[in-house]
Structure formats: C-alpha cells, structure tokens
C-alpha positions in Angstrom: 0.0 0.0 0.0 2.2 2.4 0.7 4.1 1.7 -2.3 1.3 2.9 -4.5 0.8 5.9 -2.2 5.0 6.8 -3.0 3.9 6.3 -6.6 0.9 8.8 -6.4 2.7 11.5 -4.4 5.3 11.3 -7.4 2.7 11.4 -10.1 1.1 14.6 -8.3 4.4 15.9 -8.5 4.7 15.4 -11.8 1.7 16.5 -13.1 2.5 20.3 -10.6 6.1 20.2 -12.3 4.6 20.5 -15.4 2.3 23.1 -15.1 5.5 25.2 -13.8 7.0 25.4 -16.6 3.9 27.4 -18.0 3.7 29.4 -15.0 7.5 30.1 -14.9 7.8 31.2 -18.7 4.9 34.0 -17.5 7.0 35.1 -14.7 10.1 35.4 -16.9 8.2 37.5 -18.4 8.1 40.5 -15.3 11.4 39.2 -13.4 14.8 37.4 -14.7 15.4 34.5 -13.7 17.2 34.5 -10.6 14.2 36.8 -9.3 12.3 34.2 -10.0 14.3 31.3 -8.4 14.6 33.4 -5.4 11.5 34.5 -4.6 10.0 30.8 -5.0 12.6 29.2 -2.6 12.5 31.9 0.4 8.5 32.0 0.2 8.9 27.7 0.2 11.2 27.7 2.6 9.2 30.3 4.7 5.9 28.3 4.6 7.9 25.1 4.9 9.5 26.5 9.1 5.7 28.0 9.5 3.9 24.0 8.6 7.5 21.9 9.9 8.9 24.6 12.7 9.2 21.8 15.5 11.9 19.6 12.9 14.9 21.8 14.0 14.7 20.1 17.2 15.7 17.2 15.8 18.2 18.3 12.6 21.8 16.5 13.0 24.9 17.1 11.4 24.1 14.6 8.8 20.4 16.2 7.7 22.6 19.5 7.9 24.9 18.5 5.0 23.2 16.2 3.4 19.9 18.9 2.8 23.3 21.3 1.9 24.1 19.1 -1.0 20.5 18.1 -2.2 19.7 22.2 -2.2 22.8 23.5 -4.0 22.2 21.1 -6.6 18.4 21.5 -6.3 19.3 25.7 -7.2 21.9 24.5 -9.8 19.3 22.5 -11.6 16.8 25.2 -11.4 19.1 27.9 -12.5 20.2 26.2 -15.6 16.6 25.1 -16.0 15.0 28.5 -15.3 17.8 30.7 -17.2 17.3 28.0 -20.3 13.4 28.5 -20.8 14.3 32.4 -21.6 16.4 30.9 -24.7 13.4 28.1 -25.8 10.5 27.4 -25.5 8.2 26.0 -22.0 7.5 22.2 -24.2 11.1 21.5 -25.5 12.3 22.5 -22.1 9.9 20.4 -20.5 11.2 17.3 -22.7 14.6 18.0 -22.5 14.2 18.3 -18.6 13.0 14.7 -19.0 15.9 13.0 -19.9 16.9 12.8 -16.6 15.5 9.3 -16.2 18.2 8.1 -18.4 21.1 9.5 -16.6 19.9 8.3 -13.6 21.1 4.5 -14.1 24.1 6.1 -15.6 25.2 7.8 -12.6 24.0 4.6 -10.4 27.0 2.8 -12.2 29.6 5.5 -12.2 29.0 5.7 -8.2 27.9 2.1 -7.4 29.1 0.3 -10.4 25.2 -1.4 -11.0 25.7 -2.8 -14.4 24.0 -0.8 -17.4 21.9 -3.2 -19.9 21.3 -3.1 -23.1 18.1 -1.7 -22.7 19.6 1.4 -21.4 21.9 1.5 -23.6 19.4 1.7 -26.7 17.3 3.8 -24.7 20.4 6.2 -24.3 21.1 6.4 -27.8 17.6 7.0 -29.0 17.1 10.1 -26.8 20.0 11.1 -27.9 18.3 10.8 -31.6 15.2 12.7 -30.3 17.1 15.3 -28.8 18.7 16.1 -31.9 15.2 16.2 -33.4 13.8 18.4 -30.6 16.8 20.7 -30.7 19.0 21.0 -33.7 18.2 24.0 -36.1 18.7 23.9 -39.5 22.2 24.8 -38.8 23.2 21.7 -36.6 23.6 24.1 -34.2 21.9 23.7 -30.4 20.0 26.6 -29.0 21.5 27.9 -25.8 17.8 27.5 -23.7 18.0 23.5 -25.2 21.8 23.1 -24.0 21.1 25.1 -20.4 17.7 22.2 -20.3 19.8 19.3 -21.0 22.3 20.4 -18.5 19.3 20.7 -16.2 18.2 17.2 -17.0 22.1 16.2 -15.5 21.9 18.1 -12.3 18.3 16.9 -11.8 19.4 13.1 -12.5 21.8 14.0 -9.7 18.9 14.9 -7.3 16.6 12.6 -8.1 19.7 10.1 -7.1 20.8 11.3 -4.1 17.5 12.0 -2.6 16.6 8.5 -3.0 19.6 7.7 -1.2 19.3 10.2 1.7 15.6 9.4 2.6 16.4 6.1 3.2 18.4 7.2 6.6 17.0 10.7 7.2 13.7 12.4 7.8 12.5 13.8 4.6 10.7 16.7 6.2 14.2 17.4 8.0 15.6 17.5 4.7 13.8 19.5 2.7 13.5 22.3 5.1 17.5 22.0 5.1 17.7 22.0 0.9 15.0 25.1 0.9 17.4 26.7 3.5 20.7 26.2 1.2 18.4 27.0 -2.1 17.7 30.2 -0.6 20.6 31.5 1.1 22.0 30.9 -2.8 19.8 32.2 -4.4 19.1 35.3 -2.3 23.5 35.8 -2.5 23.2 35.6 -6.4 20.2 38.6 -6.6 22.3 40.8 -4.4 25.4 39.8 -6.9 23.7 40.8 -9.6 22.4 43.9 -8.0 18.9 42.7 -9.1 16.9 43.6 -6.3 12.9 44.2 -7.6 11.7 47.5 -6.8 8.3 47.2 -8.2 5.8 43.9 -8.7 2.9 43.3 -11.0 -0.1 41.7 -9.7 1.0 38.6 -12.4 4.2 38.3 -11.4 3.2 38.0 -7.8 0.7 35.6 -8.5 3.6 33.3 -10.4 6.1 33.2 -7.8 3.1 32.3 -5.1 2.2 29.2 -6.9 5.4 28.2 -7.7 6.6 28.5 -4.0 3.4 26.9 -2.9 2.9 24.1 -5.3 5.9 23.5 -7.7 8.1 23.8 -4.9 6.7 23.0 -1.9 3.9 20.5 -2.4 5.7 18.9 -5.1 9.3 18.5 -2.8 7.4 17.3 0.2 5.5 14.8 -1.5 8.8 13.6 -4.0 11.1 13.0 -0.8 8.6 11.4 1.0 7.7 9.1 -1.9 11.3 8.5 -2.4 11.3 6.3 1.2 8.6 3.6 -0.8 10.2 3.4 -4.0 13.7 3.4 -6.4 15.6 6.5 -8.0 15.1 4.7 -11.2 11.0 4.0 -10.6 10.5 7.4 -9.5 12.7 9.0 -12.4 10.0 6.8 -14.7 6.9 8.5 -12.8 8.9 11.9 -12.6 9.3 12.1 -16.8 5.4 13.1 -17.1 6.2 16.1 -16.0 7.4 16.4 -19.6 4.4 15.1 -21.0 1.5 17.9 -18.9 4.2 20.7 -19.8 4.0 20.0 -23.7 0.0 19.6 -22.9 -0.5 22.6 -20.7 2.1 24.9 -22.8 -0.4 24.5 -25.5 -3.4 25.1 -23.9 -2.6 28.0 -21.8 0.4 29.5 -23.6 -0.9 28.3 -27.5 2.6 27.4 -28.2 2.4 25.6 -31.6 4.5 21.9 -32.1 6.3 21.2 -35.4 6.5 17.7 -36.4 9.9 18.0 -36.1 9.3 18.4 -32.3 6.8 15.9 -32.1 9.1 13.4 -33.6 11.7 14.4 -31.2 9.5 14.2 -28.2 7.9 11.0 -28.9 11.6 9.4 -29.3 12.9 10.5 -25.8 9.4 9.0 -24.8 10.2 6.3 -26.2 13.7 6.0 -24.9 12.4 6.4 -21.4 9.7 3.5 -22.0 12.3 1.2 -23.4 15.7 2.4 -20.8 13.1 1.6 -17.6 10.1 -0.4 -18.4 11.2 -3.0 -21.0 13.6 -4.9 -18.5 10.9 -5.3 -16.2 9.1 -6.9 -19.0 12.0 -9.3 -20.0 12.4 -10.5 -16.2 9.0 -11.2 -16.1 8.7 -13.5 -20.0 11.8 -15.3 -18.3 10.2 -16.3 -15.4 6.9 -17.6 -17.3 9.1 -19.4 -19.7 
C-alpha cells in the first residue's frame, strides 16, 4: 500500500512540475530568472519552518549536510533550468528536462558500479536521436535554452539520485527544510550579486512566484522526498518524466505554443527511450520467469 501511495505522491508531483514550466515562462516575463528562483525558494522555505517549525529540534549534522548538498544542486538545476526557458520554448524544455530518467542509471553505475543493460543503452542512444530532433536548427547548431535544459536534465538526474539515497536514513521533512534553507541563502546571495533587487511587482508576477513557492516547490518537494522512502531513484525517475508530457499539454493550452512535427518526432523518441531504458527490463524479467 504504501508503495502505491509513493507512486501517487510522485505522479502529483509530476503533473505540478509540469504546469510550472507554463507558470514560470509567464513570470520570466516580469522578473529574470534568478528573481524568480529566489522568490520561490524563500517563500517555500518560509511556509515550509511556519507548517514543519518543530523539525529543527531534531536536525543533525548529517540532515545538515546532506539537505546542503540536495539544495545547492536543487538551485543549480533550477538555475540552468529557469535561465534555459528564456532561450526556448516552455514544451522543449519540458522534454529536454525529462531525460533525466536516463542519466539516472548512468550515474548509479559511475557511483555504485550497478551494471547498465542493453536496454539502457538503446534507450540512451535513441534520446539522444530525439534530442537532436527536438533541438537541432537547421544549422546543426543547439539553442543555448535546449543546452542550459539538458544540462538541467544532469543536475536533476543527480537529485533525483541522491534524494533516494538520503531518505532512506534521514527524515525527509528534516531534509527539505535544510535543501530550501541552502536554495535560498543561494539564491538570495546571487540577486544581491547581480544587483537585481525588484523594486516594483505586478499583480502577475506576484501571483507566479506564489504558486510556484506553494505548489511547484513545496507540495511537489514534500511529497517527491517522501515518496522516495517507498520506492527506487530509477522507478521514481520513470513517474517523474510526465512532467514532460503535462508541460507539452498545458504549454499549448494556456500559452498556445504551436508543435512542429519536427518536435513531435523528437519528443515521442525521448518517450520512447524512457519507456524502453526503464520499463522494458521489467518486462523481459517477467517472459523469463513464465518461460
């Protein structure tokens, strides 16, 4: 049971991830992007000690780093994310984004050295075939926004991985009040550098950075590293890539963005290199054992 609850809390927050990148290409649109990034985390991070206050009682050393790491890569990821969807477009980010759940085996051999099948090796080389779809121009050239997304995608793989890791040991509340904290502090140091301190707000711009605080950061964190304690990085990467799938849906209802066939193509090959990198060995195991 509470396996299936892990799997719901991650397809909630997949289906909020994918509305923000809708909602953050309109806030782009009245801050830049480390406004943005900033304002979401210290609003999260505020609501987060309002609703959790009582966990600092019990934060050790361990929550304290390990929340450190898991937030300065949770800001790096964001960054590149945020900064890339003012070069391209909300959908191509959104897919881009998702091939996280590719690298995530990848980086579970180069730290633990779990073997890498030929599944995911097919499935590695086919994204790599729709991301050349998705993003090449005419020129064989890469758009800045698609390189900053698939360098997202990395630093994402990277959380995804290491969350599933700490939550095992650590109290996932603990920890995500510790990664807001280190998000924060970041991102608020990187405004002041910047000397990009808002003076003025419009009324859309505060609405943005409310519901990405609220729900594409906090509901969506909270219920990710809890769901992380009932499942696998590799599962949850799996459930976690729809949030590709309601950002290409939602970035052309609300935003009327319009998808090439080129893009399509694209985007249905990462699908499909997702699909056949995660699900299909699960399949093979099971024809085995009928045979």
């Amino acid at each position: 049971m509470k396996q299936y609850i892990g799997d719901g809390m991650l397809l909630i927050t997949a289906i909020v991830w994918g509305s923000g990148f809708v909602v953050t290409a309109i806030a782009l649109e009245y801050l830049s992007a480390y406004q943005v990034m900033a304002g979401r985390f210290v609003l999260a991070t505020i609501i987060l000690v309002l609703l959790f206050g009582k966990k600092f009682k019990t934060f050790t050393k361990s929550i304290i780093w390990k929340g450190a790491i898991l937030g300065t890569i949770l800001y790096i990821g964001f960054a590149l994310q945020t900064v890339g969807l003012e070069y391209t477009t909300p959908s191509k980010n959104a897919f881009l984004t998702a091939v996280n759940v590719v690298i995530v085996p990848i980086i579970a051999y180069l730290i633990y050295k779990r073997k890498i099948d030929r599944y995911e090796i097919w499935g590695s080389i086919i994204a790599i075939i729709g991301i050349g779809f998705l993003s090449l121009q005419g020129s064989l050239t890469i758009n800045i926004g698609d390189a900053l997304s698939l360098a997202c995608a990395v630093a994402f793989a990277f959380d995804i991985f290491y969350t599933n890791h700490f939550v095992k040991k650590e109290d996932a509340i603990s920890l995500t009040i510790m990664q807001f904290i280190t998000a924060s502090f970041i991102g608020i140091v990187a405004v002041l550098i910047q000397g990009d301190i808002p003076t003025t707000f419009e009324k859309e711009a505060i609405y943005s950075i409310v519901y990405l605080a609220v729900f594409s950061t906090t509901i969506a964190y909270v219920c990710q590293n809890v769901a992380f304690r009932y499942t696998t990085a590799t599962k949850g990467a799996i459930i976690l890539s729809m949030e590709s799938f309601f950002g290409m849906v939602l970035s052309v209802i609300f935003l009327h963005e319009i998808l090439t066939g080129r893009m399509i193509t694209g985007a249905v090959l990462i699908l499909m290199a997702i699909l056949i990198a995660e699900l299909k060995p699960s399949f093979h195991r099971k024809r085995l054992r009928n045979v």
